[in-house]
C-alpha positions in Angstrom: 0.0 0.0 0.0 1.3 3.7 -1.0 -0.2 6.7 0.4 1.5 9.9 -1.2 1.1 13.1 0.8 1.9 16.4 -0.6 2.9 19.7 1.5 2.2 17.6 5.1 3.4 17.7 8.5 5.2 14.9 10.9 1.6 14.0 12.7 0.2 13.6 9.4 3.0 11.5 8.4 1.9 8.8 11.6 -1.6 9.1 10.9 -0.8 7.7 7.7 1.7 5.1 8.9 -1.0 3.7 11.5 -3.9 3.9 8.5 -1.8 1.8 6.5 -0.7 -1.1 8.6 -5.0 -1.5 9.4 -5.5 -1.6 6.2 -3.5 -4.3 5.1 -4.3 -5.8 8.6 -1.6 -5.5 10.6 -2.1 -3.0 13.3 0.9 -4.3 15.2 4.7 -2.8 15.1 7.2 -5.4 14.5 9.9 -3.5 14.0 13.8 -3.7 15.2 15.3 -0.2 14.3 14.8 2.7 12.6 17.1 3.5 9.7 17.5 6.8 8.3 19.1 6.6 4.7 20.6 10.2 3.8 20.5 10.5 -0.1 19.7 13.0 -3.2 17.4 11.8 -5.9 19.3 10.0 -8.5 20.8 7.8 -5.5 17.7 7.4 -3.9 15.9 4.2 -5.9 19.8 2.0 -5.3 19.9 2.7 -1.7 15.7 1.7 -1.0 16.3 -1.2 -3.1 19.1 -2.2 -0.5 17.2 -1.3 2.3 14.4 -3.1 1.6 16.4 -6.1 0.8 18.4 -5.4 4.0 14.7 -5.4 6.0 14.3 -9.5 5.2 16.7 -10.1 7.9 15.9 -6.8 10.1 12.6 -5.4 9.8 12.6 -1.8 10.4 11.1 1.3 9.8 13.1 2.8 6.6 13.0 7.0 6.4 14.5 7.9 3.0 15.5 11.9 3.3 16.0 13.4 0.4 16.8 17.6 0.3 15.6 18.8 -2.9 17.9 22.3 -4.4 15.1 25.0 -5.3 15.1 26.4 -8.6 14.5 30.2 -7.7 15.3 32.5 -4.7 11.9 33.0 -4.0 11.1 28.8 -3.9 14.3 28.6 -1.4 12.0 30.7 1.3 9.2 28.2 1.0 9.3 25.3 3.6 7.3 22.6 2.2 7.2 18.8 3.2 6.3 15.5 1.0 6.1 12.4 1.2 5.5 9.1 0.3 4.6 6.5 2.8 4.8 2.7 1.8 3.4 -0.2 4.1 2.7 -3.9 3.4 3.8 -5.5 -0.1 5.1 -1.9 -0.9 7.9 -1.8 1.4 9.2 -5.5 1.4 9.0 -6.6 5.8 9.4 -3.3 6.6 7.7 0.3 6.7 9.2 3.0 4.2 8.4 6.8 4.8 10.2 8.7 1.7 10.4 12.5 3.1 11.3 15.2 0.1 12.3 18.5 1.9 12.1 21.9 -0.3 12.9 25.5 1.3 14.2 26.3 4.6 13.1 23.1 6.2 16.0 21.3 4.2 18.6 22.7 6.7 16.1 21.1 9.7 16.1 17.5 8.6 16.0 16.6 12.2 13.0 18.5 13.1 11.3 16.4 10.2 12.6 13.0 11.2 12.8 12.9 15.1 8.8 12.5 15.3 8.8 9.4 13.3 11.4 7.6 15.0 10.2 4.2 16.1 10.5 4.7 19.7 12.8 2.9 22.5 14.3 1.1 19.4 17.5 2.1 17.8 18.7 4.8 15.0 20.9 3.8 12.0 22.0 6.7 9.7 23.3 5.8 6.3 25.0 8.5 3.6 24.9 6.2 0.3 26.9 9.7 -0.9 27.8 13.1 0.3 28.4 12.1 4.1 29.5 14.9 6.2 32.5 15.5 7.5 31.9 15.1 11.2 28.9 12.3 11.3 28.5 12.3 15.0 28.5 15.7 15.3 25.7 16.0 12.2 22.3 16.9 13.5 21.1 13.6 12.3 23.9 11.3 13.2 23.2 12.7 16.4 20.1 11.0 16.8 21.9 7.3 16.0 23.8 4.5 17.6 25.2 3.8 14.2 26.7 6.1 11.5 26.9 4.2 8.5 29.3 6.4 5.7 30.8 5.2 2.6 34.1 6.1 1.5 34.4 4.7 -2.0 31.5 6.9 -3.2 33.5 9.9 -2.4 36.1 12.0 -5.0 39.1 11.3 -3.1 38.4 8.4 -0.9 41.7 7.8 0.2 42.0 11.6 2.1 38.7 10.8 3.4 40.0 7.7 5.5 42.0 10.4 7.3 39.2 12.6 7.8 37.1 10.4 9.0 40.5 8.8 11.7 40.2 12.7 12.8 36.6 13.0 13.8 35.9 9.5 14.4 33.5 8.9 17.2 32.0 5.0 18.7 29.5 4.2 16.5 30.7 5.5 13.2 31.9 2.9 11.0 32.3 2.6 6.4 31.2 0.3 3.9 34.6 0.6 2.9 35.7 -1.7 6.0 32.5 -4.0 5.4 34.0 -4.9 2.4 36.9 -6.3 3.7 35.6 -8.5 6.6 35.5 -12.0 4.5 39.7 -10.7 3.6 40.5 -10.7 7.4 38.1 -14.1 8.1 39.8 -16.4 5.6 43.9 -14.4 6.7 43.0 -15.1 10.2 42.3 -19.0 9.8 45.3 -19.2 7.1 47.5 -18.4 10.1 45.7 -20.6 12.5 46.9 -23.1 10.2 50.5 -22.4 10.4 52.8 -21.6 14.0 55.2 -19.0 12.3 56.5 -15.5 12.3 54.7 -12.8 10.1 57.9 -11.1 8.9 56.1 -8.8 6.3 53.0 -8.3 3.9 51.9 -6.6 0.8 48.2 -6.0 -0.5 47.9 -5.5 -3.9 44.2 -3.7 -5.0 43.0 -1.0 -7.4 44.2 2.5 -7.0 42.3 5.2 -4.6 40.1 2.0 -3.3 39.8 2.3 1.0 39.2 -0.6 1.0 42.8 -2.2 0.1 44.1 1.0 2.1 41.9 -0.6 5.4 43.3 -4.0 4.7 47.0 -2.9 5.0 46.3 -0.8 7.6 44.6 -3.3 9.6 47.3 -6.5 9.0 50.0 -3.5 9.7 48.4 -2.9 13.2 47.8 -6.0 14.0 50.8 -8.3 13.0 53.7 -5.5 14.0 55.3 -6.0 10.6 55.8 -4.0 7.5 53.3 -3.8 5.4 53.6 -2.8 1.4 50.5 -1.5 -0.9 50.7 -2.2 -4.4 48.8 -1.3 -7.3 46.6 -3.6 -10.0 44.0 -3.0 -12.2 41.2 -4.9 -9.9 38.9 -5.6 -9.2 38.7 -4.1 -5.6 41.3 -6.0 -3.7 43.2 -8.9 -5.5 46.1 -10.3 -3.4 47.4 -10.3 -0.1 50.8 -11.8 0.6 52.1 -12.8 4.1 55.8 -13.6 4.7 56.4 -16.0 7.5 59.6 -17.7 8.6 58.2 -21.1 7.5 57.4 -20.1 4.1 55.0 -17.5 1.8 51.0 -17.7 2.8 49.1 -15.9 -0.3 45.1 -15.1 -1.4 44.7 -14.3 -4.8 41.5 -13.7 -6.6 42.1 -11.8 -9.6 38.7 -12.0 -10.8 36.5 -11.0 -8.1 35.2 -13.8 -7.5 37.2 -17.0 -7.1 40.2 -16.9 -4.9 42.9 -19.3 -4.3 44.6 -19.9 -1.2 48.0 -21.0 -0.7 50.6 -22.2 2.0 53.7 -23.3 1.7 53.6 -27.1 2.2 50.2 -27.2 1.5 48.2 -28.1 -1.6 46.5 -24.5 -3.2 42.4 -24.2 -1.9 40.3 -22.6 -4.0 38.1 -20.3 -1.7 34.8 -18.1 -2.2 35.3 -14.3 -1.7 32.8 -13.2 -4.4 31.9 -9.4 -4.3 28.8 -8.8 -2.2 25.8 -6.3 -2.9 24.9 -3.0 -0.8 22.1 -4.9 0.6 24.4 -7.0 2.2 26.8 -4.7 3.4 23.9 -3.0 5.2 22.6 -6.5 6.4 25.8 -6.9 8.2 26.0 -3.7 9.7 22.8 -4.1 10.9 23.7 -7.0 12.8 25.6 -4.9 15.7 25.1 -1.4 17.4 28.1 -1.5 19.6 31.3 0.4 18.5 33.8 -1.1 16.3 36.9 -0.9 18.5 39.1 -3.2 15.6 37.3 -0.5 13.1 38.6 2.4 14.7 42.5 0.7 15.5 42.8 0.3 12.0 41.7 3.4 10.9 43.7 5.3 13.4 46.9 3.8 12.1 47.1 6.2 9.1 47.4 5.7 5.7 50.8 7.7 5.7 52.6 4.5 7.5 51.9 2.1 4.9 54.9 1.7 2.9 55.0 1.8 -1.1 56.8 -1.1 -3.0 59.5 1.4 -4.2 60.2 2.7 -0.9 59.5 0.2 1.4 62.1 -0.1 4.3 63.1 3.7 4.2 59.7 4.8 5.5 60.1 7.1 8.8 59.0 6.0 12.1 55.8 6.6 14.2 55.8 10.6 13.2 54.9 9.7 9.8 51.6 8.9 10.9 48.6 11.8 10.5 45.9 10.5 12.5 48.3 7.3 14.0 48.0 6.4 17.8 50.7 6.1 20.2 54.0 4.1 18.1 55.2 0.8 19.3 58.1 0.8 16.6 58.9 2.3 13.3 56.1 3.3 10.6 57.9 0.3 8.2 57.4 -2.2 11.1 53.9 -1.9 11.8 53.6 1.3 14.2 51.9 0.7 17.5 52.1 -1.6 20.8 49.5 -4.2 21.2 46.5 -3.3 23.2 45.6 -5.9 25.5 42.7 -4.7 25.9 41.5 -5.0 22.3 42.6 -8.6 21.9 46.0 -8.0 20.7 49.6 -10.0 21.0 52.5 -8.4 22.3 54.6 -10.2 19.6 53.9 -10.7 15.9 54.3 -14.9 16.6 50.9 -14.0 18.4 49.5 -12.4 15.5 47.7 -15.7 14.4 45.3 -15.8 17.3 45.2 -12.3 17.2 43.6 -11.8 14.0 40.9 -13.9 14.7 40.1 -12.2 17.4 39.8 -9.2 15.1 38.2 -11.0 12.3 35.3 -11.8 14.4 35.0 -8.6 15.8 32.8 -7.3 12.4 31.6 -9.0 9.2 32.0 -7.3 5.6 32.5 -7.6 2.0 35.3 -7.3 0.3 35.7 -4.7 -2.6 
């Protein structure tokens, strides 16, 4: 069932939601969370679409805001509120309230969407595109538990990793790390396999991708050895490459879909670690509220420490780092101590168990 309202208010906006769900007979609220998705029009359709998708596994109310640009002075003085509400068959297990702000009220999204928040139930805020630069601090990702942003969508995603290290906050986290979750899964039982020294790594992805950047970052502040980034043509990530004192361990998948896993010793696996959808990015995110603690480690370690292939070895130490955290050795060896409180080893022969630990800590796609 849609019911469209034109040039309406918040209470009109609940009369409608409650109208709908009698009249496809189900007065009842069964929903987890509300998630606010954060979009302009030409991204809107692609990020409902996931949503709704996303809802099969965690019903919620969905509130898509969109801020529509005025043509004329005089329109840009105008507040004026639509929307489109969606209930039953319309909006897949969940209920979808599409809001379309015009005029002044664009700059008071919050006003707009803090009435039709489900209530004693948590807030998700997702930017598909255009996040801002401070999430927590945004009048709507003030109103969450979860800040959902996506790095790859932006024009120089690799800067925005260190913007987003510098206003990070609990709760925010990127699609950009989701990706990368099923990477970290299948490294951290690779080294389960194997008692041995991580001496060094490199992880070879497309140019400007986070994703590969996250990766490094994260294997560089975990394991407490040097860590290279190289370049391919994709897609996303397409090899990671650990050197141990018992021999090479290596996951390739050059065509983003099919990866092969190998140990010295061992016969080569091949492995799944195809490339998922949005909807299951946002599936996974869904599945915890808590802060990211591994998230934020990695992210804090700084893109500037990770060396390139041409210079690796003559990398400064620790004060290379923009956004790094306190140095436990030289940029080209990793960076920081361990944290015991975060899971990790104080030596890089405990880095097996120690990525596990990690790996579990979030689920995500790779790029």
């Amino acid at each position: 069932m849609k019911i469209d309202l034109t040039d309406t208010t918040a209470s009109q906006i609940n009369k409608a939601l409650i109208e709908g769900r009698r009249a496809i007979g189900s007065p009842a609220v069964g929903m987890v969370l509300t998630l606010v998705i954060v979009t302009d029009e030409e991204n809107a359709y692609d990020a409902l679409r996931a949503a709704s998708e996303a809802s099969r596994e965690h019903p919620s109310r969905t509130l898509v805001v969109i801020r529509r640009v005025s043509r004329s002075p005089r329109d840009r003085t105008t507040s004026r509120l639509d929307a489109e509400v969606r209930v039953g068959a319309e909006a897949a297990t969940a209920e979808t309230v599409v809001l379309r702000l015009y005029g002044e009220v664009v700059g008071h999204a919050q006003s707009v969407v803090l009435p039709l928040l489900l209530p004693d139930a948590p807030v998700v805020v997702w930017w598909p595109i255009n996040a801002p630069s401070d999430p927590a601090r945004d009048p709507l990702g003030s109103l969450a538990q979860r800040r959902i942003t996506d790095a790859y969508a932006t024009e120089r995603p690799i800067q925005e990793l260190a913007a987003r290290a510098e206003t990070y906050a609990p709760g925010d986290t990127d699609l950009s790390w989701t990706r990368i979750t099923p990477w970290r899964s299948m490294l951290a039982a690779a080294l389960d396999q194997v008692a041995c020294d991580v001496t060094g790594a490199e992880v070879e992805g497309e140019e400007f991708n986070p994703s590969v950047e996250l990766l490094a970052m994260w294997l560089a502040d975990r394991l407490d050895a040097p860590v290279t980034r190289s370049h391919s043509n994709g897609p996303g990530l397409t090899a990671v490459r650990l050197m141990t004192d018992r021999g090479p361990i290596g996951l390739d998948r050059p065509d983003g879909s099919l990866a092969t896993l190998s140990i010295d010793g061992q016969p080569d696996r091949a492995v799944a670690l195809k490339r998922r959808e949005t909807a299951e990015l946002i599936a996974e995110e869904l599945r915890r509220l808590d802060p990211d603690d591994t998230y934020e480690s990695a992210l804090r370690f700084g893109v500037d420490r990770l060396a390139d292939p041409g210079v690796a070895g003559e990398r400064a130490s620790g004060s290379a780092a923009g956004p790094a955290k306190a140095a436990g050795g030289p940029a080209g060896e990793g960076g920081s101590a361990k944290k015991a409180a975060s899971g990790r080893q104080p030596s890089a022969k405990a880095a097996g168990s120690a990525t596990k630990k990690t790996a579990t800590a979030k689920k995500a796609t790779d790029t």
